[in-house]
ROSERO-395860 format. One line per field, with one value per residue (C-alpha): residue number from 0; z, y, x. Coordinates in Angstrom, 2 decimals. Last residue first. Layout:
N
num: [NUM  ...]
w: [Z  ...]
v: [Y  ...]
u: [X  ...]
***
This chain:
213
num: [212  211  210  209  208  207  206  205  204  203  202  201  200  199  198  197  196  195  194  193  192  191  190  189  188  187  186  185  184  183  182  181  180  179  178  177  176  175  174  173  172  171  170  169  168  167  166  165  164  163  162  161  160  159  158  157  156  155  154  153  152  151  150  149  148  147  146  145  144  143  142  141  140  139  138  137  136  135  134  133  132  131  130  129  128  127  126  125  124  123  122  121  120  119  118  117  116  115  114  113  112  111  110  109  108  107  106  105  104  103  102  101  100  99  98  97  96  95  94  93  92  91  90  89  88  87  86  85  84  83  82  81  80  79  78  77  76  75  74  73  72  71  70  69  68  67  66  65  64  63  62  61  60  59  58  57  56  55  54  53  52  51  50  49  48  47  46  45  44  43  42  41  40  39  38  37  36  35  34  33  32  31  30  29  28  27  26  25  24  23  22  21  20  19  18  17  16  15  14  13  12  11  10  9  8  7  6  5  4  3  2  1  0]
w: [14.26  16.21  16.55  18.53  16.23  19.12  22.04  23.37  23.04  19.48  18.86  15.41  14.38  16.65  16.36  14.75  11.10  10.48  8.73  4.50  3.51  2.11  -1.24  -3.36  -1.72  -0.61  -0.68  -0.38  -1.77  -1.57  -3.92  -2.35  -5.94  -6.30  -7.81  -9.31  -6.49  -4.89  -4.70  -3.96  -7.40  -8.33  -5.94  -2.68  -0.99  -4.11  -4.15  -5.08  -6.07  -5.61  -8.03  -5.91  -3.38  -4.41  -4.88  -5.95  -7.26  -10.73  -9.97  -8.39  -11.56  -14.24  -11.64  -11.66  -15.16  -16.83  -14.98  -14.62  -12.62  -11.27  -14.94  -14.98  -12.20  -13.73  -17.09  -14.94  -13.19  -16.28  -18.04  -15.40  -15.54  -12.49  -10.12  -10.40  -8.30  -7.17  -4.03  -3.81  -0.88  -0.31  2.34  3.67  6.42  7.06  9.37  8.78  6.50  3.82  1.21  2.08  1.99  -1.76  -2.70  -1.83  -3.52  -7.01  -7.29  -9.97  -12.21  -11.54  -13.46  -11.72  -11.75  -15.37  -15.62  -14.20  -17.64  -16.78  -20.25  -20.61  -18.63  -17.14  -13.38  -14.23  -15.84  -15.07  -12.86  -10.22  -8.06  -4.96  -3.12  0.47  2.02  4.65  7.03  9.48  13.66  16.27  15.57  18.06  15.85  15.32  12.19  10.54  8.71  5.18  5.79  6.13  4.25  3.72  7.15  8.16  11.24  8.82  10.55  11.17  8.98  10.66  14.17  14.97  18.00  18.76  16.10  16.33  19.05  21.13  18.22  15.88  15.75  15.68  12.22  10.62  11.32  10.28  7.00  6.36  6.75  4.38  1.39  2.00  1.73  -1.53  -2.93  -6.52  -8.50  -12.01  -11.76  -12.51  -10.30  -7.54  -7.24  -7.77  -4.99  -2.33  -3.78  -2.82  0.76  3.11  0.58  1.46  5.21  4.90  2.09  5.00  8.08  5.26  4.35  7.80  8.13  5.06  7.01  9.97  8.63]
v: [17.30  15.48  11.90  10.76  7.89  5.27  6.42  6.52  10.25  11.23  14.17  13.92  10.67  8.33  7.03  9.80  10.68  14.24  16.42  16.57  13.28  12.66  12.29  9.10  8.16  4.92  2.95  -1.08  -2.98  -5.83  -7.03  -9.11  -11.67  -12.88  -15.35  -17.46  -18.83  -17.34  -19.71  -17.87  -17.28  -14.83  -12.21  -10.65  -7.85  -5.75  -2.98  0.66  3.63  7.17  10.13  13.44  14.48  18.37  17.66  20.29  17.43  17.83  18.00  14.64  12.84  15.13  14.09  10.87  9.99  10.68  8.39  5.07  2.44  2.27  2.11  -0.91  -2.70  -3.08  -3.89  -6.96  -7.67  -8.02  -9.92  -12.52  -12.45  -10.92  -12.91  -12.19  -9.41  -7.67  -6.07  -3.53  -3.10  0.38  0.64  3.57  2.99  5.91  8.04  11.68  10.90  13.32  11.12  8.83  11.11  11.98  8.61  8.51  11.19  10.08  6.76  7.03  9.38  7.40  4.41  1.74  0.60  1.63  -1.16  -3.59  -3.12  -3.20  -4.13  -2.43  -3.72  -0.70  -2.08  -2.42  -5.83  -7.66  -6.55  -5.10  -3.03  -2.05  -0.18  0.19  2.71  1.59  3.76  3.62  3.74  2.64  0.03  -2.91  -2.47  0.02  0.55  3.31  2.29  4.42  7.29  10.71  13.76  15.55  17.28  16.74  13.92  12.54  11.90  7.96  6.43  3.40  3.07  0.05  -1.07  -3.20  -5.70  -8.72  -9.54  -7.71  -6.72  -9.22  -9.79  -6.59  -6.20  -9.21  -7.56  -4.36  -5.28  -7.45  -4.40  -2.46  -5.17  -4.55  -0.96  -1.31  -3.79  -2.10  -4.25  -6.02  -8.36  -11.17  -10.34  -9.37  -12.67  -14.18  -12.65  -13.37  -16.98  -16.90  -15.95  -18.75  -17.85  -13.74  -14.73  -16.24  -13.84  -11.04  -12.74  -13.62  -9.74  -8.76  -11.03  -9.57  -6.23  -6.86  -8.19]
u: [1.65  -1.12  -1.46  -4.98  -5.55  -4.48  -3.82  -0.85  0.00  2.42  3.30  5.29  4.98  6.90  10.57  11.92  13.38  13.88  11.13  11.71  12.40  16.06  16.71  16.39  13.31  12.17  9.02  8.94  6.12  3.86  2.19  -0.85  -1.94  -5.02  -7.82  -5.69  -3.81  -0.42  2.03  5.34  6.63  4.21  6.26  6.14  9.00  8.81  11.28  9.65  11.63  9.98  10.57  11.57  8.72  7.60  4.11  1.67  -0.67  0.06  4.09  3.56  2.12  4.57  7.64  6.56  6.18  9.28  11.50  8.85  9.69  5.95  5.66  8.27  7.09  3.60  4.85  6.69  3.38  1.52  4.12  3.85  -0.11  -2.10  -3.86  -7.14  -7.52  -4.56  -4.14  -1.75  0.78  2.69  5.24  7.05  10.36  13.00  10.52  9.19  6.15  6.16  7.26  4.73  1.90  3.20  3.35  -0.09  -1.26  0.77  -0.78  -2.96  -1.24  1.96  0.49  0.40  -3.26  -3.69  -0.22  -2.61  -4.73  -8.69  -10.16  -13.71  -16.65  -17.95  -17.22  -14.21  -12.49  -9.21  -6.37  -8.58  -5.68  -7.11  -4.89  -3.05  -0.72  1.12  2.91  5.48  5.82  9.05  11.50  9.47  7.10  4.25  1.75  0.28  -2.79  -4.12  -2.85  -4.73  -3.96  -0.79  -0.82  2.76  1.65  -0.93  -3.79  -4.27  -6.95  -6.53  -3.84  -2.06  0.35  3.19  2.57  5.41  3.00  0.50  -1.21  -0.96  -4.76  -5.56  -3.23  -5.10  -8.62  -7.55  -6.03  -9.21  -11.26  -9.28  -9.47  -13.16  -12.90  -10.75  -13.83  -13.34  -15.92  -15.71  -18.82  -16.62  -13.62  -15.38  -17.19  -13.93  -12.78  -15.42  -15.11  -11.65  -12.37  -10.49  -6.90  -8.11  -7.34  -3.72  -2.56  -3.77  -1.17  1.39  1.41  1.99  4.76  6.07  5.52  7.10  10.35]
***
C-alpha cells in the first residue's frame, strides 16, 4: 500500500533525527511544520516511483479548506491529513494526555475535509512524540472511536459528515524507539461522500497545486 510505504519512507528519516525529537519533547514544542517538511522531502523522493505525483497545501477540490498533501498512485489522487500529537508536555508544562490529541474536538476540521473529498481513500497520520504508552494508544483509539463525540465535534463546525471510523495501518509492535511513534490511519465513512468518486480532484491540470473545483 502506498501509504504504509509512505510511512516507512518518514519512520526512516525521523529514526536519523531522534535528538531533534527529544529536544521537542523536553521543551514541550508543537514542531507540526517540521513534521510537514519531512513529509515533503520523503514524498519528492518517491516521486517517480510508487509516488506518481504530490501536491502541499492543495485546494480542496469542494472548498473545505486546504489539505494537508494530496498524493497520486498508480489508483489516481487522496489526501493525508497530518498532526502533531506531543504525547508528553506543552509548551505550558501541564500533562499533555494523547487522548487531548484525539479528541474529536481537535480533529473535527480535518475529518471534515476528508469527508468532502470525492475519492474512496482518506488517510490521517499523527506523529507522536515520545512514543506513546500502550494504554495511551488504546485510550487514543477509543476516543477517536468515540459515538457521542463526533457528531457534537462536527456539528460545531457546521459539518454534516456522519461519524468517521479510523483503522490503524502502524502499531507499537513494529519497533518504534522511544522518542516516537507515526500512527497511521485509515479514514472511511459509513455513508457515502457527498461528490462521486473520480480519479482526479475535480479539475485537475498537471500541475501541481493548480486544482480547481
Amino acid at each position: 500500500m502506498p501509504v504504509q510505504l509512505i510511512v516507512s519512507g518518514v519512520d526512516a528519516v525521523l529514526w536519523g533525527h531522534l535528538a531533534h525529537l527529544r529536544l521537542f519533547s523536553r521543551h514541550g514544542v508543537n514542531r507540526e511544520g517540521w513534521f510537514d517538511g519531512e513529509m515533503l522531502s520523503v514524498l519528492d523522493g518517491l516521486k517517480g516511483g510508487v509516488v506518481v505525483d504530490y501536491d502541499r497545501q492543495t485546494v480542496h477540490p469542494n472548498g473545505a479548506g486546504n489539505l494537508d498533501f494530496t498524493v497520486q498512485d498508480a489508483q489516481g489522487w487522496f489526501p493525508l491529513e497530518i498532526k502533531a500529537w506531543m504525547c508528553n508536555m506543552q509548551a505550558s508544562r501541564n500533562p499533555y494526555d494523547l487522548r487531548g490529541c484525539c479528541a474529536p474536538s481537535m480533529l473535527a476540521v480535518d475529518v471534515d475535509k476528508l469527508w468532502r473529498w470525492p475519492g474512496p481513500r482518506k488517510y490521517l497520520i499523527g506523529f507522536c512524540y515520545p512514543r506513546p504508552s500502550l494504554g495511551d494508544w488504546q485510550n487514543c483509539l477509543q476516543t477517536l472511536g468515540s459515538v457521542v463525540g463526533w457528531p457534537r465535534a462536527l456539528g460545531k463546525i457546521g459539518s454534516q459528515a456522519p461519524p468517521p471510523q479510523f483503522r490503524p495501518l502502524t502499531n507499537l509492535s513494529q519497533g518504534y524507539p522511544p522518542e516516537f511513534f507515526t500512527a497511521a490511519l485509515d479514514v472511511t465513512f459509513p455513508a457515502p461522500t457527498p461528490v462521486p468518486a473520480s480519479s482526479t480532484p475535480g479539475a485537475v491540470s498537471s500541475t501541481p497545486g493548480n486544482r480547481t473545483a
